[in-house]
Steps between C-alpha positions, in 0.01 A plus 500: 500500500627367142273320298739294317471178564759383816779304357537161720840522535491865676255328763694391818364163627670669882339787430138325473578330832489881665192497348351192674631580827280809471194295381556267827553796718285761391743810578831582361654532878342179542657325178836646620456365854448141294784541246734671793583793287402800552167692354739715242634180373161368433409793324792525265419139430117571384618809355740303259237266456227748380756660273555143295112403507404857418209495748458666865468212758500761801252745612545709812195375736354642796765360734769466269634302157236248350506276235304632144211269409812435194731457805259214643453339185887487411539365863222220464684385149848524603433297844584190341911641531483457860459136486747414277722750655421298777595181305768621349655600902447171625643321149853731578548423816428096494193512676200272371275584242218501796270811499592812596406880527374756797119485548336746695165407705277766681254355698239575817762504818280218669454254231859590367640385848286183518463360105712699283893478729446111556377491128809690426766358669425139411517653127839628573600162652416361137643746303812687660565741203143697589556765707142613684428878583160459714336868577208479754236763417123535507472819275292436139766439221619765288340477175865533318507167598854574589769407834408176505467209295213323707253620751254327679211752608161516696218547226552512143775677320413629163751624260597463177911459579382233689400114478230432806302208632350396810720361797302353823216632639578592867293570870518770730328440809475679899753342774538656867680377788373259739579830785313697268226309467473434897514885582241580298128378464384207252509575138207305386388724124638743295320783710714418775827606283430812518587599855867340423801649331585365168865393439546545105711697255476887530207656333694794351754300354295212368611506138287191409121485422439129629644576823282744627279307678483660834172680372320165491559374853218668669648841572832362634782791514873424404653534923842379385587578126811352311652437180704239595277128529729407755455789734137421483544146584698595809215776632304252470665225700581828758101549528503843316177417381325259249711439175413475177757221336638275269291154604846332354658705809253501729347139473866338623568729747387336881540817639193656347104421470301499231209761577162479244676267289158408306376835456877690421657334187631681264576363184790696279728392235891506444561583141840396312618730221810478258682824289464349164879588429561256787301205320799377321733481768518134597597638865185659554294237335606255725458698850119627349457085487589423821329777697159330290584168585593650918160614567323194285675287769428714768145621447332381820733766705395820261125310587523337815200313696370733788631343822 
């Protein structure tokens, strides 16, 4: 690449937008698939824009086209332009000068359903011009810090691309089914757990440290394994065995029984991280506000009272 200094006026504002699209997405297909152009388009785009900055933003990864540590910090400065972009969309065609922008959210698929869509779509009531992208995943965040804008995780989540704090502590605690329970005898102590399957996430697949917890419960074995919260919930209210759940799930549901609720209480903590470039986007800032001020409001369901 040239080391002469870029000339402002060769540098394409549109151009810089391809650019952010592949910051949010974290794949050229993927920033194509946003834009809806396709992945050659996007590439002539970056290529025209590391000809006028004189710098390589691109670096073929592992699984295909990444953004430089260059490209990330060009994407984190320029993120500004999609807001008044944004602005500047809404001025043109008479709407109100209310916020606006695309903000993506990836979140746990069981607190996502039950805290982070109501969160969401009373935000959207608000403020019509956000548009909300909400990917359910449990997997540990990529440490580009890149395909979403916020992410709300189990544990910490340390990187330096992004901004992270503390969310709401949470419980997981064992449920059965009142049929299980009466075909089977009394559970009375934590030695007793171990002649029963265990209804829990799959042990090969268990991508996150705090979760594996089936070690602890005196011996138990995963009988019915699943990566999906909700499948687990529903073996559990099938009498598959003795599930290990969300208390926020498990404590309002009249179809299941607590079982050891004073000596099986897990304590874990939701985490809520920001990309840095996503800071200045009033969009983002104000959906990161209201999940906070969601699960302040709602804090006795992530900790409920043991029936």
């Amino acid at each position: 690449m040239s080391s002469q200094a870029p000339d402002p006026l060769d540098v394409s504002t549109d151009d810089l937008r391809y650019l952010l699209a592949v910051a949010r997405s974290g794949r050229l297909v993927s920033a194509a698939t946003l834009l809806g152009v396709d992945h050659t388009t996007v590439r002539r785009r970056l290529d025209r824009l590391e000809s006028a900055l004189g710098v390589r933003l691109l670096d073929r990864g592992a699984d295909g086209w990444e953004l430089t540590a260059i490209g990330r910090d060009v994407a984190a400065r320029a993120a500004p332009l999609e807001h008044v972009v944004e602005q500047v969309l809404g001025a043109a065609s008479g709407g109100s000068d209310g916020v606006r922008g695309t903000v993506r959210i990836v979140a746990p698929e069981g607190f996502a359903t039950t805290f982070v869509t109501p969160c969401l779509v009373r935000v959207q009531a608000q403020h019509p011009g956000i548009a909300i992208e909400l990917v359910t995943s449990t997997s540990p965040l990529s440490l580009r810090g890149s395909g979403y804008d916020i992410a709300v995780t189990i544990g910490s989540a340390a990187s330096s691309r992004l901004t992270a704090e503390p969310l709401a502590p949470y419980a997981l605690r064992l449920y059965a089914a009142p049929s299980y329970l009466a075909a089977h005898p009394p559970i009375e102590s934590l030695a007793d757990l171990e002649r029963h399957p265990l209804i829990f996430y799959v042990d090969a697949l268990l991508t996150v440290r705090d979760l594996d917890l089936a070690p602890v419960l005196s011996g138990m074995r995963v009988g019915f394994g699943s990566t999906n919260v909700f499948a687990q919930l529903e073996a559990t209210r099938q009498g598959a065995g003795i599930g290990l759940l969300h208390a926020f799930m498990g404590e309002p549901d009249d179809r299941l029984v607590g079982v050891l609720p004073k000596e099986v209480d897990f304590r874990l903590q939701f985490s809520l991280s920001v990309r840095r470039d996503s800071l200045s986007v009033d969009a983002v800032r104000l959906v990161r506000d209201a999940l906070k001020q969601e699960v302040r409001s709602r804090a006795k369901e992530l900790l409920p009272p043991v029936r």
